[in-house]
N, C-alpha and C positions, 0 to 999 in steps of 0.2 A: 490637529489636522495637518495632516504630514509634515510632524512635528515643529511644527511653526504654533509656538505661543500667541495670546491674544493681544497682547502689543507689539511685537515684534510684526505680525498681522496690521494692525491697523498702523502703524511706522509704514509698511509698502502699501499699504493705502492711498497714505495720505503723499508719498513722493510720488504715485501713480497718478495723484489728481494733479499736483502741483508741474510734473510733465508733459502731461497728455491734454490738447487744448481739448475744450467745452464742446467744439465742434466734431469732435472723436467720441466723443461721452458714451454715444447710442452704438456707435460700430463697436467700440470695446466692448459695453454692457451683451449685446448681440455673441461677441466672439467669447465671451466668459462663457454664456448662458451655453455656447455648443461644446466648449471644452467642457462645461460637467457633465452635460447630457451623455455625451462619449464616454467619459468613465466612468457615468453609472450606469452606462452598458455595459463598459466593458465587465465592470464588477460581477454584475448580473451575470454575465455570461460564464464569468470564470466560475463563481459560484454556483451554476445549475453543471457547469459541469466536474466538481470535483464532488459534488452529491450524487451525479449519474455516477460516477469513479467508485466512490465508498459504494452505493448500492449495489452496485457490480460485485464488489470482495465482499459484504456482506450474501449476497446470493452465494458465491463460490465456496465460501469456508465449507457451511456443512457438506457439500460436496466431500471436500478432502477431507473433513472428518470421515465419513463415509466408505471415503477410498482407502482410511488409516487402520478404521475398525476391519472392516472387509480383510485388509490385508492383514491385518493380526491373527486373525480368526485362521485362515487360511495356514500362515505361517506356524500357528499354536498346535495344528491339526500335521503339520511335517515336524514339528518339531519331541512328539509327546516319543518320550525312550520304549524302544522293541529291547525285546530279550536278545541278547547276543548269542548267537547259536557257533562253539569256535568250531574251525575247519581244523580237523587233524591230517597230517599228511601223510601218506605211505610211512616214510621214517619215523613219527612219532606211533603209528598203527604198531609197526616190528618193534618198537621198544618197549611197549604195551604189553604188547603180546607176549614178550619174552621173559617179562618180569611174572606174569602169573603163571608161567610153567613151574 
């Protein structure tokens, strides 16, 4: 318990009673009882919200799966090789030409 062993625990215990008169007993006990209660709110709280958080990214992933596949598919369909049809130019036409005479 945040990292405090169980005698080193009951050691601030026991100098807690031995300071705090008898007639404080009930106000401290009162003021413990609200510092837990608070941070097993606050716990609670963090906790419902880093479970909304992951459920969140788990919803989105297949999303971007979705968006990865999609684009592949897409990208696979620009990328598939055309026949290269070459451009001859006037000057390589005359040089053509002039060999099969």
């Amino acid at each position: 318990m945040f990292g405090i062993s169980g005698p080193e625990f009951l050691v601030i215990v026991l100098v807690a009673i031995l300071v705090v008169p008898t007639r404080y007993w009930p106000d401290v006990a009162r003021f413990l009882a609200r510092v837990v209660r608070f941070v097993r709110n606050l716990i609670w709280r963090i906790t419902d919200a880093s479970e909304k958080i992951k459920t969140q990214i788990d919803l989105e992933q297949p999303i971007d799966e979705l968006v990865k596949t999609t684009t592949d598919d897409i990208l696979a369909d620009f990328s598939v090789k055309r026949k290269c049809v070459k451009k001859t130019t006037s000057a390589q036409k005359k040089k053509t030409a002039g060999r099969k005479k």
